[in-house]
N, C-alpha and C positions, 0 to 999 in steps of 0.2 A: 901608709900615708899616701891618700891621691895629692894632683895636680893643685886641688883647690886649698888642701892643710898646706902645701910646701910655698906656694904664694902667699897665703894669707900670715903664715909665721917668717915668711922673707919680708914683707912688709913692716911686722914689727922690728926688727933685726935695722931695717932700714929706720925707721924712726929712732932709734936707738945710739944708730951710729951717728947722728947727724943732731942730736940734740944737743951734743957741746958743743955743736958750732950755732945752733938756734940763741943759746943760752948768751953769749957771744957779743949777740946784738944788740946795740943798744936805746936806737931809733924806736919808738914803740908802733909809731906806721909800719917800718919796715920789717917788724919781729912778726906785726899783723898778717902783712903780706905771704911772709917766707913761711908761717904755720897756715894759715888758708891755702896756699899753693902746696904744701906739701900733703896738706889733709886731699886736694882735689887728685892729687898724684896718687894716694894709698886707694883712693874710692875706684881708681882707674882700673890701677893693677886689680882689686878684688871684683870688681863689678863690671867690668867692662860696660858697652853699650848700655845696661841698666844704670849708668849714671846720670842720661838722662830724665828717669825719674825723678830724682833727688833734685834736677833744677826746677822741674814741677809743684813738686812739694814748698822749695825754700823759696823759690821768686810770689809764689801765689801768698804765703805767712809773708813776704815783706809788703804785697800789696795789703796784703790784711793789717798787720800793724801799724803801716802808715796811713793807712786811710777809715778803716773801724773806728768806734768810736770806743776809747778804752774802757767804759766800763763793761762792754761786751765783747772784746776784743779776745778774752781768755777762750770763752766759749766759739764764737765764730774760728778760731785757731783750733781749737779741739772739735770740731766737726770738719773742719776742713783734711786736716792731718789725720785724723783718725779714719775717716772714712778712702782716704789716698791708701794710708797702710792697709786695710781691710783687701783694699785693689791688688797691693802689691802681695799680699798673702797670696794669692790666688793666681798670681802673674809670673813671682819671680822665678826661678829655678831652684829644686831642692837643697841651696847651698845656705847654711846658718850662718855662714860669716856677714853674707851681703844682705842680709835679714836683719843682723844685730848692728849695721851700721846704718839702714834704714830707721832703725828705732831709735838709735841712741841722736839721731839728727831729727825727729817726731819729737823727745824728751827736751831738746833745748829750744825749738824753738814754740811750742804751747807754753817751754815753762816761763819763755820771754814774757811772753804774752802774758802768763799769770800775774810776774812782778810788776808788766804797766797796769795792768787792774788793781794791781795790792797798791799801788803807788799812787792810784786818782781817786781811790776811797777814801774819806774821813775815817780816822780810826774809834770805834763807837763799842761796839763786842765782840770785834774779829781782833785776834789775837796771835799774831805768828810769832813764834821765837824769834825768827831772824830780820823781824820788822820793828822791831822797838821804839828806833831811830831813825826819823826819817830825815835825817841828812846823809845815813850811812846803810840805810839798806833799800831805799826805793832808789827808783830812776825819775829824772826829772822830768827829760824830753826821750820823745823815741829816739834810740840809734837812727845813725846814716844807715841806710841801705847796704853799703858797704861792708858797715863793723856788723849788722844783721848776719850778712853773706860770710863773712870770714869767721863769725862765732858757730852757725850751723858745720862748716868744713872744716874745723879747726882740727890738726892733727893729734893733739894732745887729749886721751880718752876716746879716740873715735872707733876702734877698733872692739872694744867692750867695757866699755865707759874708766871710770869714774864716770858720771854724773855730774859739771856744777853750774850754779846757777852763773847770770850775768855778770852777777857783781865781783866774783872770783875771775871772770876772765875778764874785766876792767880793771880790777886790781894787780892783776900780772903782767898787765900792761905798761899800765900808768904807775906801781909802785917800786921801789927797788928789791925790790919781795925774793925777789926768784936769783938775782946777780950777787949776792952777800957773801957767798962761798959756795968749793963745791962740794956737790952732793953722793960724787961717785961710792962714796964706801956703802949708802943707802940702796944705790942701784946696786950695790953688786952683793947685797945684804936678797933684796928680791928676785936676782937671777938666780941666786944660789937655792933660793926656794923652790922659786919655777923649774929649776932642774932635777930636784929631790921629787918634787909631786911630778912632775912628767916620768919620771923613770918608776916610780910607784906604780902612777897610770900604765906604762907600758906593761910591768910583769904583773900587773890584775890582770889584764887584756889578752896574756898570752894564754892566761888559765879559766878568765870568764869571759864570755860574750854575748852582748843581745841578740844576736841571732837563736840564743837556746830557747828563746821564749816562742820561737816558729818552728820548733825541731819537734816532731811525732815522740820521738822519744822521751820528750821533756815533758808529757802528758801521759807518756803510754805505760813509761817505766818507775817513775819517779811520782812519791806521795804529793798530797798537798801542803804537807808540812816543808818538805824540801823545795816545791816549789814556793811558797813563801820565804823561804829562807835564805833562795838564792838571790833576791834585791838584796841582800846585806852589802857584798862584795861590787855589785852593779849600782848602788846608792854613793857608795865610797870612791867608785870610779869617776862619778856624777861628779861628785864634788872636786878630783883629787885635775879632772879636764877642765871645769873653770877657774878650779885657781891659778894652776899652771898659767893660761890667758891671761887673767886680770894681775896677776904676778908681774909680768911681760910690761901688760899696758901701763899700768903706776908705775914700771919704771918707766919707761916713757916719759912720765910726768915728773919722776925726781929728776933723771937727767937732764931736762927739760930745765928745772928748776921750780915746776910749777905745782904749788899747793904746799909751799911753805908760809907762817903763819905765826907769828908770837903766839908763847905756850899760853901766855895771861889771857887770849882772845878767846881762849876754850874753842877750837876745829872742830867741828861736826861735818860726818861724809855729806858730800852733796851741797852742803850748807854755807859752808867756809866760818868763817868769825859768830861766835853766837854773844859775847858779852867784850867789855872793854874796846870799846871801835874807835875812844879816843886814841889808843895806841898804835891805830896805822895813821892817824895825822899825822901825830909827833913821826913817826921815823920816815914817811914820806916826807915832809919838811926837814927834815932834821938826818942827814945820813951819819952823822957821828952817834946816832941814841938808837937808830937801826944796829950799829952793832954791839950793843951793850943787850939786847933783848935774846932772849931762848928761844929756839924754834923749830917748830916738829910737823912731820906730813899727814897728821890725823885724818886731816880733810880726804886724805885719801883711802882709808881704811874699807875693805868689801866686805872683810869678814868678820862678826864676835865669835872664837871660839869656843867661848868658852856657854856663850848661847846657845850657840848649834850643837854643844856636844851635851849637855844639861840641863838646858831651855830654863826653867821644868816646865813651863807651858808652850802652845804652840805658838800665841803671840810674841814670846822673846824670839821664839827659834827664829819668826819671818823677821823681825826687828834685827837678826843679827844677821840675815842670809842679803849682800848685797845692797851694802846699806844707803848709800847712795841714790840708789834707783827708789830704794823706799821711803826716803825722804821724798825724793818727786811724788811720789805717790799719795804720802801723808799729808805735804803742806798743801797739794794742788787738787788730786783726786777726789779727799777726803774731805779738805777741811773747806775749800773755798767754789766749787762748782753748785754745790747746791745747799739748802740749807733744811733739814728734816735730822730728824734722829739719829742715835747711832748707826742702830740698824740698816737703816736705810742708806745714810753715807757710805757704811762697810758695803753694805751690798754692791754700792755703784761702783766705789770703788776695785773691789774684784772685778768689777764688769766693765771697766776701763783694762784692767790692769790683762782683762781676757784678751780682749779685743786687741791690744798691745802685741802681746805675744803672738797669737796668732786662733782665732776661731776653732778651732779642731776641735776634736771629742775627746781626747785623751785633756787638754788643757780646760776642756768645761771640766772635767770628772774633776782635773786638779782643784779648780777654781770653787767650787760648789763644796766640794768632801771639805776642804778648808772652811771657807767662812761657816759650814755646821758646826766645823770643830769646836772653834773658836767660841763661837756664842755659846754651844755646850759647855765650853771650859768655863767660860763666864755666869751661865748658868747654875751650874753647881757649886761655884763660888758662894754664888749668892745665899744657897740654899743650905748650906752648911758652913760651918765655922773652919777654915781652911788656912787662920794663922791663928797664934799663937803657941801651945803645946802642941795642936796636932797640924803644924804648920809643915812638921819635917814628911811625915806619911804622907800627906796628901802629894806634897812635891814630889814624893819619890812616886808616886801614883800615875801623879801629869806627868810625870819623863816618861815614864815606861807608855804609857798611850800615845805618847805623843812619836815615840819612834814607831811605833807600831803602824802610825797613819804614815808619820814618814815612809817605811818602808812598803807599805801597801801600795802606796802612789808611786813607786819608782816606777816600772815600766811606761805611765804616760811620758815621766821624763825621758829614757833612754828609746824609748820603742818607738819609731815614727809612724808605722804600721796602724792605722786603728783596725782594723781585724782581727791583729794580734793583740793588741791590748784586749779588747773585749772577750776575744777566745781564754786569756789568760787569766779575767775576773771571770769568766763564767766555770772554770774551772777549779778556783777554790772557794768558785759559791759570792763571790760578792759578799765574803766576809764583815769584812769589815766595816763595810755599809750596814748592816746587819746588825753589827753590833751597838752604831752610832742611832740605827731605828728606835730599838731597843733601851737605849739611856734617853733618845730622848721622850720615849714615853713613860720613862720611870719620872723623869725632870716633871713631868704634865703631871700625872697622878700625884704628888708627891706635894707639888704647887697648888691645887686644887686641896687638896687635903687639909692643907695647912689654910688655906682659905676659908672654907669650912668652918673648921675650928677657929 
């Protein structure tokens, strides 16, 4: 563990301790303050002088939202933001923490900007789930400058999200949501996790390592079957380092209080309330009916596991990987930046979702070898009857390919190296791409044929 893991997990450690005193408070100005102040504290400790980036970023989207004119204001904010992150790809220092909290401050405030564009359109064929209502999921007037400033720094999520929109951090605000009881058995429900997958992560780590994928001997001695086969244990590592993290950061957020939510409002990650929005009038009016209601941190959830472990396709597996984020992705990326076909939104949207992450080679291969997948997967749907009776084989089909891509693609995950990643597909042939050529020229011949006839 270097200088930058021990900082950057004393930071959460410090958010941690200090959220039952945040929870506390009761002034919603003040509670505003004490979490903006604490979020500029955590960006310190992890980023040092590269904080002033971040005021670059966040003061240029406050001059953008107040002064754009909203129906283009998403866009102007997503060119602005996107192309700063592009700079900071290229600027920061090799450290992922100050990377991901770069990002996760690009994700709220474009998605500010999406909800004042979803909010000055007449609703006509655009269609958002969490816009039904618009007394209860648009914004009226832009934020003060201020609540702008204190939503992009807000401590809660800032370290590797949750993801939530505006309306979730006005509502934590402004409602008694978060004060109703405490939450500690929740928190100490996901430390307990976070300590089981970090000690996991540690005895993988003792026995695999990505440096084997630059070792002579991991080419010289060893087949290509075994080189494939060792992303199994380096996949699981992948997964077992961010949950540990987002474990951390949601508690964070229980402790906090924040992304508590009556169970009738249905929580969605990222989203907050998707149905029943009459039930946060009634208990903000009314705190004797606040506690008569159920309530659960849904809103928080990063991971389906039960998607990731059996998909059976690869669009659940993304749907369940980080859900949050892919809500941002879906409502904003997808659905509202441009308007053409599926294709062509999927497309852009990976190419957002690139660019987000960070331009490299290993992350085009990721971004590319996916959205093939996918339309493959959708492809052959189409071309064969794939429920009914032979609903169960086919699923069992898409899982087994679908881990297959998963595991092919770990090294762009763990490997930062592009030399090494590429020396590693050149080694067992660029398989897998190979085989994705392959179906999709059965999918062609097959389509054509059938056209014909």
């Amino acid at each position: 563990m270097c200088l930058n893991d021990i900082i950057y997990f004393a930071s959460l450690v410090i958010c941690l301790s200090l959220g039952t005193f945040y929870k506390e408070i009761e002034k919603s100005e003040m509670k505003r303050n004490y979490g903006a102040g604490l979020g500029i504290l955590v960006m310190c400790l992890i980023c040092g002088h590269y904080i002033l980036h971040s005021v670059v970023m966040v003061c240029g989207n406050v001059i953008i939202l107040k002064c754009c004119d909203r129906r283009y204001v998403h866009q102007i904010s997503l060119g602005y933001t996107w192309t700063y992150l592009l700079y900071l790809h290229f600027n920061l220092p090799p450290n992922p923490y100050i990377l991901h909290i770069f990002q996760t401050i690009a994700l709220r405030l474009v998605g500010l900007a999406c909800e004042l564009c979803i909010s000055d359109k007449p609703r006509v064929n655009y269609r958002e789930v969490t816009m039904d209502k618009t007394t209860d999921g648009e914004i009226a007037t832009v934020p003060d400058a201020v609540d702008i400033l204190s939503y992009a720094y807000y401590f809660i999520g800032l370290h590797r999200g949750p993801y939530y929109r505006w309306k979730i951090f006005y509502d934590h605000l402004n409602t008694p949501l978060g004060a109703l009881g405490s939450c500690r058995i929740i928190t100490e429900e996901k430390l307990k996790k976070a300590f089981l997958c970090g000690v996991a992560y540690i005895l993988l780590r003792m026995r695999y390592s990505p440096q084997m994928y630059d070792e002579k001997r991991f080419y010289l001695i060893y087949g290509t079957d075994f080189r494939y086969l060792y992303n199994i244990p380096l996949l699981l590592m992948y997964y077992l380092q961010i949950e540990t993290v987002v474990m951390l950061s949601t508690g964070v957020c229980t402790e906090a209080g924040f992304g508590a939510y009556p169970a009738k409002c249905q929580p969605l990650p990222g989203c907050g309330p998707s149905s029943q929005y009459s039930v946060l009038n009634v208990i903000t009016k009314t705190p004797e009916a606040a506690l008569e209601q159920e309530y659960n941190f849904a809103m928080l959830n990063s991971f389906d596991t039960e998607k990731l472990l059996l998909g059976p396709k690869m669009k659940d597996t993304i749907r369940g990987w980080d859900m949050s984020i892919r809500y941002w992705f879906w409502a904003y990326a997808y659905r509202k930046f441009i308007k053409a076909n599926k294709e062509v939104r999927s497309a852009f949207s990976f190419m957002i979702w690139t660019l987000w992450c960070g331009p490299s080679l290993p992350q085009l291969i990721i971004s590319t070898t996916l959205w093939l997948y996918i339309h493959l997967e959708f492809e052959y749907s189409e071309l064969y009857e794939t429920d009914g009776s032979m609903k169960l084989p086919w699923d069992i089909g898409f899982s087994i390919m679908r881990m297959f891509c998963l595991l092919y693609l770990t090294p762009c995950y763990v490997v930062p190296d592009t030399a090494t990643v590429l020396k590693y597909y050149n080694s067992i042939y660029w398989i897998f791409h190979v085989i994705l050529l392959v179906l999709m020229i059965i999918a062609v011949a097959i389509f054509k044929s059938r056209s014909d006839t």
